[in-house]
C-alpha positions in Angstrom: 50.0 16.8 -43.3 50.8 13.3 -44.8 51.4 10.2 -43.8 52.2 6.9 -45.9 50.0 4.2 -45.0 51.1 1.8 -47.8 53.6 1.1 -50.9 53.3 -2.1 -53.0 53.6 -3.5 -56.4 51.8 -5.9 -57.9 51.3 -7.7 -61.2 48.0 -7.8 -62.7 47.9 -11.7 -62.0 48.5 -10.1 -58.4 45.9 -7.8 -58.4 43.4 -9.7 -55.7 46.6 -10.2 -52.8 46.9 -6.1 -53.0 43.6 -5.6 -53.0 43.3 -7.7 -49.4 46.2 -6.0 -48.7 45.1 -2.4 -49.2 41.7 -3.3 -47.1 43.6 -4.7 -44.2 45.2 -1.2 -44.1 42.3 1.5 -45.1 39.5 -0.2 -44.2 38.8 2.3 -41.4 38.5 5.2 -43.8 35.8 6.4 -45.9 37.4 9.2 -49.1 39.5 7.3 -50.8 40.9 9.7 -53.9 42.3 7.3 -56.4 44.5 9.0 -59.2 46.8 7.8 -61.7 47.4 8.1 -65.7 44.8 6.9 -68.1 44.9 3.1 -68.1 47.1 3.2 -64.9 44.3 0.9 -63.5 42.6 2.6 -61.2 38.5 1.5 -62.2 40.2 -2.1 -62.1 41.3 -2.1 -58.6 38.0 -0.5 -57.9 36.5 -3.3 -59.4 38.6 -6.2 -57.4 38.4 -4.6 -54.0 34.3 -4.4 -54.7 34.6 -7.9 -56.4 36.3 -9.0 -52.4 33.7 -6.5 -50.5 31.0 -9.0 -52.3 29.5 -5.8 -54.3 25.8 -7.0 -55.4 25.7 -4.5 -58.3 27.7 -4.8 -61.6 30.5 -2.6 -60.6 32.0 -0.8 -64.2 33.1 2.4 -64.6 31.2 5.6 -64.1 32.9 7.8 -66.7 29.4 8.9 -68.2 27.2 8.7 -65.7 30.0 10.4 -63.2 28.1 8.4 -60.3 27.7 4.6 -59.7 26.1 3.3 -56.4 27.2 -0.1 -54.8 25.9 -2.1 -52.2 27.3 -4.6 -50.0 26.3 -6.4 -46.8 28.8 -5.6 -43.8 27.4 -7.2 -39.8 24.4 -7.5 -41.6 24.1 -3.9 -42.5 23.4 -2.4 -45.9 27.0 -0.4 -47.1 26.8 2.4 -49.6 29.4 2.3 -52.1 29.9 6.1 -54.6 32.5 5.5 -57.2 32.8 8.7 -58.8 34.6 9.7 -62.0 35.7 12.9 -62.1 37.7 13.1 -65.4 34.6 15.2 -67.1 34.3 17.3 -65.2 34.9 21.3 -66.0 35.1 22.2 -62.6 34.1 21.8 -58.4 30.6 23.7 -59.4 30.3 21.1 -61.7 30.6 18.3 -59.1 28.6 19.7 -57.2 25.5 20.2 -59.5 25.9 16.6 -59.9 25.5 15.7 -56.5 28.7 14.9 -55.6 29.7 17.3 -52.4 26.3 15.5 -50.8 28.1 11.7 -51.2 31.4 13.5 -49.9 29.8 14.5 -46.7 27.8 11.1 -46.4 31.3 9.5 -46.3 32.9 12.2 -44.0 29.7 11.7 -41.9 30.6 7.7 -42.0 27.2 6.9 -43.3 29.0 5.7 -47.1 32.1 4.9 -49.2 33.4 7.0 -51.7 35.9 5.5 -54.4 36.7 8.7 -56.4 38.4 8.5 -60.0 40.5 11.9 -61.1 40.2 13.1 -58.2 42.5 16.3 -59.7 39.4 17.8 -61.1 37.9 19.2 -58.2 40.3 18.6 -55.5 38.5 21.5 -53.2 35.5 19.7 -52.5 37.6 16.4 -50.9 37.5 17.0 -46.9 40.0 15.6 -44.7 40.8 12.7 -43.4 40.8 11.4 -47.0 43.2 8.7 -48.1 45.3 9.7 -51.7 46.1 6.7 -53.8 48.3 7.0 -56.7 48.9 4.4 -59.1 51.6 3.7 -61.4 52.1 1.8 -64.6 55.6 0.5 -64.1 55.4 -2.0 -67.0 53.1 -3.3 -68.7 51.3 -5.6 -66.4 53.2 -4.2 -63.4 51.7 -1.4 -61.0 53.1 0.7 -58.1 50.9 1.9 -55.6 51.3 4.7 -53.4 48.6 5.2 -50.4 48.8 8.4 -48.4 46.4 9.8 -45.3 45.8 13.5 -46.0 45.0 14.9 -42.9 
């Protein structure tokens, strides 16, 4: 089953108010699956909504290493952050050699955050509750963004 949690577009001098926006409304989830074309601008949201979670590490994309790790002070607690780029991968046994499945359950288990990137590639190993998040180029610095609850 779905359910739409959020629809909004935004230009790219925009980016920040969607981003507050889209934390206001997923904030209590932990699988976030973020797909879109190439240069839809899904590693740059990633980037602003770390940029506003006050991310200590240089957040960039994880393309070649497939696995970045964040942290970020929440209540005085250490946060976990995975963003995860899928697009190389061959397949789920893939991901999983990688280490992936064990960040999965670390956010299923609501001990970490996983931002994942292409998620397409090995849609078997997301578990829900997971939020989809689709993004759209709809011109050129214009963006449509669907978020959906898979449960």
């Amino acid at each position: 089953m779905n359910t739409q949690l959020l629809q909004v577009s935004y230009g790219l001098n925009q980016i920040e108010d969607a981003v507050k926006r889209f934390w206001e409304v997923t904030n209590e989830f932990n699988l976030f699956a973020f797909s879109g074309e190439m240069g839809a601008g899904k590693t740059t949201f990633i980037h602003y909504l770390c940029d506003m979670l006050q991310v200590e590490d240089a957040v960039s994309s994880p393309t070649f290493a497939l696995i970045n790790e964040y942290h970020y002070s929440e209540n005085d607690k250490d946060q976990f952050i995975w963003h995860m780029d899928w697009y190389r991968l061959k397949d789920a046994a893939e991901a999983i050699n990688a280490g992936m499945e064990d960040c999965i359950e670390a956010a299923v288990a609501g001990e970490a955050t996983c931002f994942i990137e292409w998620p397409e590639k090995a849609l078997e190993l997301l578990q829900k509750p997971y939020l989809w998040i689709t993004i759209e180029t709809t011109a050129p610095d214009q963006r449509s963004m669907n978020v959906e609850l898979i449960h």
